[in-house]
Phi, psi and omega in degrees: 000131204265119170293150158227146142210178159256140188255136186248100175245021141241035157211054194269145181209155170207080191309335187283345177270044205285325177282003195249156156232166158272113176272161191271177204287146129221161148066192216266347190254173159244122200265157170211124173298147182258157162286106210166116206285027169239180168247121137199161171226166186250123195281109144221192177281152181319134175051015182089222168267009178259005179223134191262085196259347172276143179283188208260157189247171224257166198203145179303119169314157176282055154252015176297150184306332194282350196322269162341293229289334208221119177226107166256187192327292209298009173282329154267015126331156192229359185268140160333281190311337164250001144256038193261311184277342177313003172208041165286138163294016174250156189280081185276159143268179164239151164323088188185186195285301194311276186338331205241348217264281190291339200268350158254016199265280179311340208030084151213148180313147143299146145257098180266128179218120225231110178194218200190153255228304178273041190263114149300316199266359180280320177311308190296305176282006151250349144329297202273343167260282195275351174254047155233122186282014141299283194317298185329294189298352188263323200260332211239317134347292179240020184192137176276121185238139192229110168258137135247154154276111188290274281251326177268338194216055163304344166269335175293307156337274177328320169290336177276327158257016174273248184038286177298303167302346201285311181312312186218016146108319190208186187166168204168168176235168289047144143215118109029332235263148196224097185233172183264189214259356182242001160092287184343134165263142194269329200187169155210183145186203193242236169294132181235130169278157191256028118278170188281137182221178137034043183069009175239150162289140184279185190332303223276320159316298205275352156302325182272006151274358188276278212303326178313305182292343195273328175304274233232000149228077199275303151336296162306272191351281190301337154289313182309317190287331187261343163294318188293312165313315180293310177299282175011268200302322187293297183316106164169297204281149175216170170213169156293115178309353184169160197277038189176139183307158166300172173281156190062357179286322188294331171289317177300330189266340176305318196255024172262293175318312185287337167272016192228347184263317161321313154292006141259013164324137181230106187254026181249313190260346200098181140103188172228106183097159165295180161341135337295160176233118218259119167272094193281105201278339163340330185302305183308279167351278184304304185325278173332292139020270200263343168310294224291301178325326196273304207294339161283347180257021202047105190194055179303340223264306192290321166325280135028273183316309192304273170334322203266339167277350189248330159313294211277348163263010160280335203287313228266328192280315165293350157287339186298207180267312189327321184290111184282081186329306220289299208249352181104141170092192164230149165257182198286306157193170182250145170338305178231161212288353158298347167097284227318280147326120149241187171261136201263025185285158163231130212243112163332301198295318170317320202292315196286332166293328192276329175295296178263042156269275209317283169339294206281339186249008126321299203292345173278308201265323166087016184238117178331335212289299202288303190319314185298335169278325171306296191325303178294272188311004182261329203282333188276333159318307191304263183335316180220039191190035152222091163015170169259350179268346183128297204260152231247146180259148174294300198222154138225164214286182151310310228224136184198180193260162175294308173228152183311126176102324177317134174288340198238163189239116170250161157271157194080341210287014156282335181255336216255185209153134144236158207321299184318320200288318175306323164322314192257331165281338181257019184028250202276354171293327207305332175303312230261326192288315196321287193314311176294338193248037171058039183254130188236129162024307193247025172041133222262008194251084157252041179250009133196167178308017192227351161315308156208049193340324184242061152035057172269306207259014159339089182074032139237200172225137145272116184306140137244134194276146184245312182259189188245129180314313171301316207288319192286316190307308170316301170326329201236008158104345172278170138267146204279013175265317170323282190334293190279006155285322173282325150323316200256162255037286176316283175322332181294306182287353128343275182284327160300297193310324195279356172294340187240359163281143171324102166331127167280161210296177203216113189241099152330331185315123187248112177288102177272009173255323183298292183311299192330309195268337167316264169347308180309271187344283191304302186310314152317309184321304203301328187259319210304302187323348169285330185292008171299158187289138159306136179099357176307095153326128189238140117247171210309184328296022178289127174270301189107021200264172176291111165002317218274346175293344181295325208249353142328307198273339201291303173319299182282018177264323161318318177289332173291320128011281175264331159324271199277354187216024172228151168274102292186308179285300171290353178063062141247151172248178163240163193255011166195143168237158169179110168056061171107147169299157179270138185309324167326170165254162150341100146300172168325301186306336219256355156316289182279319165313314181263358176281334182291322174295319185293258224306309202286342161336299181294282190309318167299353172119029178244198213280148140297057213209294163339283184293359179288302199301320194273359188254337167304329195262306147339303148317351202244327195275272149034287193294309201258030170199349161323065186300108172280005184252291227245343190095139167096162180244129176266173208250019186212144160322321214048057190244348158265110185286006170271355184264130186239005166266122155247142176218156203251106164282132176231020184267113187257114192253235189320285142275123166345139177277138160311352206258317218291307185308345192262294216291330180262346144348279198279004164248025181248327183314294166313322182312310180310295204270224186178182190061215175296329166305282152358296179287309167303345135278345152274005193266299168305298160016260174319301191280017194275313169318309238250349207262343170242054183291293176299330172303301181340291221275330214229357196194055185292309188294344183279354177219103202260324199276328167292329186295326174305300184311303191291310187275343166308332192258354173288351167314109173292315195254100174312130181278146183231144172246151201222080184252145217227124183143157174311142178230141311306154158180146197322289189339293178297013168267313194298299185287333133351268185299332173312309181321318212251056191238343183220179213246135198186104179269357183234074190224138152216140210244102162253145173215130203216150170244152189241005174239009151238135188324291175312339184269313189281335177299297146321299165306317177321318167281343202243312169194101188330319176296324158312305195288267224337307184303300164317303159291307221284338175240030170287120146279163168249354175242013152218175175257157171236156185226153169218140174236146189229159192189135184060037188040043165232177132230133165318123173309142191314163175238112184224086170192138160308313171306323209266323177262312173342322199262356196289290174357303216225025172238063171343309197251054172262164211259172177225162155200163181268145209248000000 
């Protein structure tokens, strides 16, 4: 019988598990005693593969002696990460009734090993583990060994590191787990180095105390695996107390969040919290946010504050290193507290949250700087992470060889320079780069002690900006337009050269949650960027093309989507492709992520067809994942009795939570329609809000994007824009981007032709009042536009100018239209 909770997962504790202890940190590792009828303990690196506290190890190209020697299960797999493994000497299975088949066939434990293609320390533990043919007869002897890829199977993955985390405090991939042959976990951790260290055991120590307790305490064990799952769920699981937040809780948690994130303000480097530093952009958001909120409540001067913290860490973050001045993009995060160092992998779900957190502090400020970055990053997707059919791939790794034919793999070394290589590709240019991007002799990453503690990157640079571009231009006589021509010059021949270096691997994968925010992004992109000054100067890696292309790639990766990964009959997706869809289903995320990208598809000017798609995927999201008696959405269908956890996430990490993200759905969703449909998404809302009612009151900052959520649905009257008129034509393009011109999260953008059939049909069934308005104000020679609030409209505008300004004019009078 398939268990629920809610998963609390940066403050997970489990008291019932009073007799294990935690041992303290030592040496380079963190040890955590296990719940497990031995004395022992398992060793890993701090956070896993997500903190670089070891130094990073250098790891074999799949050009390994094992390639050829070795073929197991997972060679007809379709995910990278498990054909990464496809030629280890342990016997993997993929997740599934054979591997459990045998493994109750054999009665000996699962090894479950849970990680993703671009994991550097998933890299490390198999170089050190599984292509070592010791480890391999010990994993093949006494254990049915199971590789996933969490990225293709993110509900197995939940159940196990909750699990893990609950159990011991952290948790990270590499991730571990030891299970009995019925899926229950006997034990876990993350990375294990395979000798015995620093007085602990290694890999290779703890499989032969594992098969040992399985011999001769099995019992114990196998109680233990089923207690823990049952404490899970009590501890764990909630419902709602009453269908809807108290009055005033969403504002107390709104402005709980923005102070408790103020107070971690790092106001000398950016960012919110220390070393390592995560661009959680969910941060951004609320920050942005509640600047709107204070300055509608007339509080201009905390607004102000607001702003000036989230500005100046976007500032710090586009200088760094995470950032790749050269290609474009982000990297997943930096080391030190300063943005510089990063772990170089680049993550989908990064490009897409950071493009539009950059886009929104465009649509405020109104400074090129953040456009130019949304811009870089959407031109590096484009360029190097989209299909030939449209949909956008998940990751590339860290870590690639120095040179062609090289045996070893390090990170960065696709990204990193040394002074001499600057020298000789930018010949008289190189002084002037050197200086902007702070690059030297002795390799540039000392700034600070957490940068590169075991000197790997000794004489080599991560570029970074230190100065201020004008101040440098002034030194040397230019204009500062001169200046950033000759930077985008440089960086190009840059980027040839770094084109012939060994690529780090590229994970293919089409992500349907990844793709959902990729899709916001680009489509936001096509308008907000019209508001750039004419006459806008581009350089490399920026192509500099018309917006309107933006909203070009936003369409096919949807259409790709929907090509390869909706049922067209049953209205389900599946959650990934690569050389075919993955057996998986659909998830929460891939749900709500992408019904979130199709509205803004639709509000950016695309067909209503979106939104059509997007209120079917909603009904459907409804059916497989709604607890309708307690609230709220779990994150699996529960319909595979090998997942044995269903869980309602509300933690906006890395990524936005599905809950948070399905709650401002349904209230942009609600905006659209009307009647009873209308009330039936706000109803579910509300009660989706009421079920994490104490994460709200106690722990606001772990759900910065619900906190969003929450005061979005205490709003009674969403304000609506209405544009009215022949599709497509410059006008209607024009009044568009005016519709989008300023930054207003409690804003919905309906744009409707009233001489097309399909358009009118639809509102008409969804909400009358929309066609009504639409005939009453169709012109044929111009577009009109109303903004309504409060069951009113403002008399119609039909000039760009006119509603702009109708827009950012609080006290303008209404009347009903």
């Amino acid at each position: 019988m398939l268990k629920t909770l809610v998963l609390r997962s940066s403050s997970l504790s489990f008291s019932h598990f009073n007799n294990f202890s935690t041992l303290p940190r030592k040496f380079p590792f963190t040890f955590t005693h296990f719940p497990c009828p031995f004395s022992t303990v398992f060793p890993r690196p701090v956070n896993s593969c997500r903190c670089k506290v070891l130094a990073m190890a250098e790891r074999t190209s799949t050009s390994s002696s094992h390639s050829l020697k070795y073929t197991n299960r997972l060679a007809t797999e379709h995910s990278p990460y498990l054909l990464q493994h496809a030629h280890n000497p342990v016997d993997w299975y993929p997740w599934g009734e054979e591997a459990f088949a045998e493994a109750r066939k054999r009665d000996v434990p699962i090894f479950l090993s849970i990680g993703y293609s671009t994991c550097h320390w998933c890299h490390v533990m198999e170089v050190e583990s599984f292509e070592n043919e010791e480890v391999a007869k010990l994993l093949n002897d006494w254990f049915v060994s199971i590789k996933v890829d969490r990225e293709e199977r993110p509900d197995v993955d939940k159940v196990y590191m909750t699990y893990v985390q609950a159990l011991y405090g952290g948790g990270g991939w590499p991730l571990s787990v030891f299970l009995s042959p019925d899926l229950k976990p006997l034990m876990g951790g993350t990375y294990f180095p395979p000798e015995d260290k620093y007085g602990r055991p290694g890999f290779k120590t703890i499989l032969r105390k594992v098969k040992d307790a399985w011999d001769n305490k099995r019992d114990m064990l196998v109680k233990s695996g089923a207690f823990a799952i049952e404490q899970l769920s009590e501890a764990l699981s909630a419902s709602a107390g009453s269908n809807q937040l108290p009055d005033g809780l969403a504002q107390n948690a709104l402005r709980l969040c923005a102070e408790q994130l103020s107070n971690s303000f790092d106001s000398r480097f950016g960012g919110f919290g220390s070393a390592p530093k995560f661009p959680r952009p969910v941060e951004i958001q609320l920050m942005l946010y509640q600047s709107k909120k204070l300055e509608e409540s007339g509080k201009p001067g905390e607004a102000k504050e607001s702003l000036k913290m989230v500005f100046f860490s976007l500032q710090c973050m586009a200088r760094g290193g995470m950032h790749d001045h050269v290609g474009g993009g982000f990297h997943r995060y930096s080391v030190d507290e300063c943005w510089h160092v990063p772990h170089f992998e680049k993550m989908l779900y990064d490009q897409g949250q950071l493009a539009n957190v950059y886009l929104d502090a465009f649509f405020i400020s109104r400074d090129i700087l953040y456009s130019f970055i949304s811009r870089d990053i959407l031109d590096y997707l484009r360029r190097d992470m989209i299909g030939s059919e449209g949909g956008i791939f998940s990751a590339e790794d860290a870590d690639s060889a120095e040179f062609e034919g090289a045996t070893r793999k390090k990170e960065g070394a696709f990204y990193i320079w040394t002074s001499k290589e600057i020298d000789d590709i930018l010949g008289e240019h190189a002084s002037l780069f050197k200086e902007h991007y702070y690059v030297k002799p002795s390799g540039n990453c000392d700034l600070s002690s957490m940068s590169d503690p075991h000197k790997e990157f000794k004489g080599k640079n991560v570029l970074i900006e230190r100065n201020d571009s004008s101040a440098l231009a002034s030194k040397l006589g230019m204009s500062i337009q001169e200046y950033l021509d000759i930077l985008g010059e440089c960086k190009k021949k840059l980027f040839d050269v770094r084109a012939k270096r060994p690529r780090p691997h590229l994970d293919d994968k089409v992500i349907v949650s990844w793709n959902g925010l990729a899709i916001s992004s680009f489509a936001k992109a096509s308008k907000i960027l019209k508001g750039e000054p004419q006459g806008t100067n581009f350089n490399f890696p920026v192509v500099g093309c018309d917006p309107k292309e933006y909203m070009e790639v936003a369409e096919k990766a949807a259409n790709f989507i929907r090509r390869h990964l909706y049922n067209e009959q049953t209205r389900r997706l599946q959650h990934s492709f690569r050389n075919g869809p993955s057996n998986a289903p659909g998830f929460l995320d891939d749900y709500a992520f992408l019904i979130s990208g199709l509205l803004d598809l639709y509000e950016f000017g695309g067909s209503t067809d979106w939104l059509v798609w997007a209120t079917e995927l909603q009904d459907m999201q409804d059916e497989l994942f709604l607890d309708r008696e307690d609230g709220a959405y779990f994150n699996t269908p529960g319909e595979d009795p090998s997942v044995l956890l269903r869980v309602k996430e509300d933690h906006d990490g890395a990524e936005p939570s599905g809950n948070s993200v399905s709650a401002i759905n349904l209230v942009r969703l609600a905006s659209m329609v009307s009647g009873s449909k209308s009330d039936h998404y706000r109803q579910n809302g509300e009660h989706l809000l009421a079920v994490f009612e104490s994460r709200l009151k106690e722990m606001a900052m772990a759900v910065p994007l619900m906190c969003c959520a929450a005061d979005m649905l205490s709003i009674p009257s969403r304000k609506q824009v209405v544009l009215v008129g022949h599709k497509p034509s410059e006008e209607f393009e024009n009044m568009l981007a005016a519709a989008h011109a300023s930054y207003d999260p409690n804003k919905t953008v309906i744009h409707i032709d009233p001489t097309n059939t399909a358009e009118m049909e639809f509102w008409e069934t969804n909400n009358d009042k929309v066609a009504l308005m639409a005939r009453n104000n169709f012109a044929a020679d111009k577009v009109v536009a109303l903004v309504c609030q409060n069951f009113s409209c403002r008399p119609p505008v039909s000039s760009p100018k006119s509603l702009q300004h109708m827009l950012s004019n609080k006290s303008a009078s209404s009347s009903v239209v």
